[in-house]
C-alpha positions as CSV (number, residue, x, y, z in Angstrom):
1,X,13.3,-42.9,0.5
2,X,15.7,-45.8,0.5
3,X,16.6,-45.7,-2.5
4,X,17.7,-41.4,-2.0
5,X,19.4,-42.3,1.3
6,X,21.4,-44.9,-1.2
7,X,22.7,-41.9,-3.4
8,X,23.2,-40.1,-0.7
9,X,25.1,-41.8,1.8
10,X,26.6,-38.3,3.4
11,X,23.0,-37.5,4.1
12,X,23.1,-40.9,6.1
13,X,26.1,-40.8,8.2
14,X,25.4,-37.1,8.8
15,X,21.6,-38.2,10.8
16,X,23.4,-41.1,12.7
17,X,26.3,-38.8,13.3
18,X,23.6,-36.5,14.8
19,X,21.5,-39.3,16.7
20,X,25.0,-40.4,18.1
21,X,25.4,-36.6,19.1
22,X,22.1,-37.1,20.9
23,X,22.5,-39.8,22.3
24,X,25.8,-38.8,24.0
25,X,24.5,-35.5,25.1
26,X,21.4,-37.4,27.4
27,X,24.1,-40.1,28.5
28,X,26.5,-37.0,29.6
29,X,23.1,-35.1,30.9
30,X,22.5,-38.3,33.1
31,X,25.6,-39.0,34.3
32,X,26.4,-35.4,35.4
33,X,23.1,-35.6,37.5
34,X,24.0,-39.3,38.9
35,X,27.3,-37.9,40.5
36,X,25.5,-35.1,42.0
37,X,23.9,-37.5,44.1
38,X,26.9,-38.9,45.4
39,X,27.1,-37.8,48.8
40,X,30.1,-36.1,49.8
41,X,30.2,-35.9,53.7
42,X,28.5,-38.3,56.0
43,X,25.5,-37.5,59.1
44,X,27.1,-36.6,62.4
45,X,26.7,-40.6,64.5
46,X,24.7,-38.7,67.3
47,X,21.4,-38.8,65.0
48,X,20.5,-42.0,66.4
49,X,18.7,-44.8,64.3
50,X,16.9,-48.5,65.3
51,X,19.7,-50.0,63.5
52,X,22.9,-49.4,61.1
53,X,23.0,-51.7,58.1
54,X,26.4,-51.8,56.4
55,X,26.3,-53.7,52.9
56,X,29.5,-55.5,52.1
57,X,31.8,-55.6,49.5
58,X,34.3,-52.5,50.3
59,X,37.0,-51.1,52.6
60,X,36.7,-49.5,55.4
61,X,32.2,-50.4,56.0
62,X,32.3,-52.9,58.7
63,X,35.1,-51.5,60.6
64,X,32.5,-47.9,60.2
65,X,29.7,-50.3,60.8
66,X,31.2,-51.2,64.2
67,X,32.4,-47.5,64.8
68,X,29.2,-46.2,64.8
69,X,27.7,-49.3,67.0
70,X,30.5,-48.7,70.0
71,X,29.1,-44.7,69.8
72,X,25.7,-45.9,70.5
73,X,24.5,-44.9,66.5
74,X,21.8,-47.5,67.1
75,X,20.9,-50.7,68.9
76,X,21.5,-53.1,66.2
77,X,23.9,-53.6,63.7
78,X,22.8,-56.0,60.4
79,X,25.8,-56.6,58.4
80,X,24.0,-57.7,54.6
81,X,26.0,-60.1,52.5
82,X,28.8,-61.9,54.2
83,X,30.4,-65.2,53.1
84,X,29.0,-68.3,54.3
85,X,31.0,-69.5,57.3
86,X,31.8,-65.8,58.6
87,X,30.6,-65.5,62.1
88,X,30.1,-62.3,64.3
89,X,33.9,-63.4,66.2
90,X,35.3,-63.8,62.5
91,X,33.8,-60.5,61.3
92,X,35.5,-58.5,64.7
93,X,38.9,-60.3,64.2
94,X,38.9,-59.2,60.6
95,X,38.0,-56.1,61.6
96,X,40.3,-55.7,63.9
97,X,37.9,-55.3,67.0
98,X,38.0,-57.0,69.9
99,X,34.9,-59.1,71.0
100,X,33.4,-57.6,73.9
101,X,30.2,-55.8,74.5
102,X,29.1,-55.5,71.1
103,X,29.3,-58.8,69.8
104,X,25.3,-59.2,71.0
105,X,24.4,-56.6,69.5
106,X,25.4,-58.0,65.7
107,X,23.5,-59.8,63.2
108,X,24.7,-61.0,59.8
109,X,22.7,-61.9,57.0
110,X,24.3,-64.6,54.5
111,X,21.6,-64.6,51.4
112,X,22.4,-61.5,49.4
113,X,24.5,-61.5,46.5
114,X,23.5,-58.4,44.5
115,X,22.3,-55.0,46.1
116,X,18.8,-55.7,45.3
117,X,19.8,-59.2,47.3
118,X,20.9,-56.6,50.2
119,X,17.8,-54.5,50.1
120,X,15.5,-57.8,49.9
121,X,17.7,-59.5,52.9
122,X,17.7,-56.6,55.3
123,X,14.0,-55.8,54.8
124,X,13.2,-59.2,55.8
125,X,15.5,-58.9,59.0
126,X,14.0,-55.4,60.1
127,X,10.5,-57.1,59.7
128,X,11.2,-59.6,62.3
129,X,12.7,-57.1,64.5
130,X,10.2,-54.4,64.2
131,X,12.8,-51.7,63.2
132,X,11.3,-48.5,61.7
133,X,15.1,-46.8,60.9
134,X,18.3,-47.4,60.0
135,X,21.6,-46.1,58.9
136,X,23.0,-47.5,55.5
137,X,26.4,-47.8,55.6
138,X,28.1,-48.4,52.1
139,X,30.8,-46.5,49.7
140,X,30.2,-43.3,48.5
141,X,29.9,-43.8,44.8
142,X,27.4,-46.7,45.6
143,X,25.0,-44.8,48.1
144,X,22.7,-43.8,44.5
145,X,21.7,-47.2,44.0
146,X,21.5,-48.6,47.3
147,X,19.0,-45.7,48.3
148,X,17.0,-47.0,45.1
149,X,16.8,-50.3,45.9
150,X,16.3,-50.3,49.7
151,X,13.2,-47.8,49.0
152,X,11.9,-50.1,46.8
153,X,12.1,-52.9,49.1
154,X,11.5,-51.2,52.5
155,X,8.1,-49.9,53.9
156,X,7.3,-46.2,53.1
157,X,7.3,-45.9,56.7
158,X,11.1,-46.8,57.0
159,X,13.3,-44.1,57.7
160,X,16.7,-44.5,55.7
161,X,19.8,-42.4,57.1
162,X,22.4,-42.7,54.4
163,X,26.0,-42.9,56.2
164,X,28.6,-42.7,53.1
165,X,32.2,-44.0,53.8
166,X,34.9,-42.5,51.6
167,X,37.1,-45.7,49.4
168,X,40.6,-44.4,48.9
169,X,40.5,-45.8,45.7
170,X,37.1,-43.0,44.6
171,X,38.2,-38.9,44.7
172,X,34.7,-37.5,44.8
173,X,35.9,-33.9,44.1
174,X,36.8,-33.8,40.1
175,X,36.1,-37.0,39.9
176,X,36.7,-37.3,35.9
177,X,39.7,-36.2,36.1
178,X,41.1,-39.7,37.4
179,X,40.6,-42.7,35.7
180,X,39.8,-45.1,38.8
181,X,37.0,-42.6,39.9
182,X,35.8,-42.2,36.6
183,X,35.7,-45.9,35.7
184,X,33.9,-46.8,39.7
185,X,31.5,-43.7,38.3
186,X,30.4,-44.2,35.1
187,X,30.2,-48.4,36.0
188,X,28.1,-47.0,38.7
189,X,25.7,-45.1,37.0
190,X,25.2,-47.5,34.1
191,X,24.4,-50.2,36.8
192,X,21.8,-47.7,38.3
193,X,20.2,-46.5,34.9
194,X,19.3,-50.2,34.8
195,X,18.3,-51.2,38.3
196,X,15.2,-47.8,37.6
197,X,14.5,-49.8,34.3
198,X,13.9,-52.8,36.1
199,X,12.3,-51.3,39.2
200,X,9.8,-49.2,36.9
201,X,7.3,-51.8,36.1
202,X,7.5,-53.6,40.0
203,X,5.5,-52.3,42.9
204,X,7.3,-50.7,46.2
205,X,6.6,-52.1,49.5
């Protein structure tokens, strides 16, 4: 067989031509269902929730974070992987927001790192407060894999309220057609492909 594959090599580079073809056409397939589940508007604030969890790392989520907390969203407001030596007074003047009635009302969790480390930090937190919802508060584009991880990590029982904010950096509508979005996109939904692969063979909570 090798040896006809040898005197052949157009027979060759036509069947990894084709497996290529494949290959691209399941790796379009996916990606095209991954944006789909990009949300593109957010829940109204009045459906209320134990607590609103906003994961760090983007414009505009703490200041939405705190938003939702002043309309009375929830009772609680977890904000998952902030620096070390960033206190609730620190996180407000950042922000922008005065301290005042809320500040009691904020808890901030230093251990994650990762979005797995956000999911594994803030199930840890609503454990000790005996929360059974909350509103997740991150970018748009990253709402997939958040979902993923924090049902993985959070009791069955948990109800999850996914509250997208909208980067000005990411155009959700025709999304391809820019390179930023596509780039924040496709990153995105190579990062979730393998956060499944590694979630496949672990247990939920």
């Amino acid at each position: 067989m090798k040896r006809r594959e040898a005197r052949h090599p157009g027979r060759l580079l036509r069947r990894v031509a084709a497996i290529a073809a494949f290959a691209f056409l399941v790796w379009s397939a996916g990606l095209y269902v991954f944006a789909a589940y990009i949300p593109d508007s957010r829940v109204p604030p009045d459906e209320k929730t134990d607590a609103i969890v906003v994961l760090t790392g983007g414009a505009g989520r703490v200041g939405e974070g705190l938003s939702l907390l002043a309309a009375g969203s929830a009772r609680k407001l977890f904000v998952s992987g902030v620096y070390r030596g960033v206190d609730v007074q620190v996180l407000l003047k950042l922000a922008q927001r005065a301290p005042g009635d809320l500040e009691c009302c904020i808890s901030l969790g230093y251990a994650a790192d990762s979005t797995r480390g956000n999911a594994a930090e803030t199930a840890e937190w609503i454990a000790r407060e005996g929360f059974g919802s909350i509103r997740l508060v991150t970018a748009s584009y990253h709402m997939p894999r958040s979902l993923l991880e924090f049902r993985h990590a959070l009791p069955g029982d948990v109800r999850i309220v996914p509250h997208p904010v909208f980067p000005a950096g990411f155009y959700a509508e025709n999304w391809w057609r820019w390179r930023g979005s596509a780039r924040l996109a496709i990153s995105e939904y190579h990062k979730y492909i393998l956060a499944r692969i590694e979630l496949a063979g672990q247990s939920p909570k």
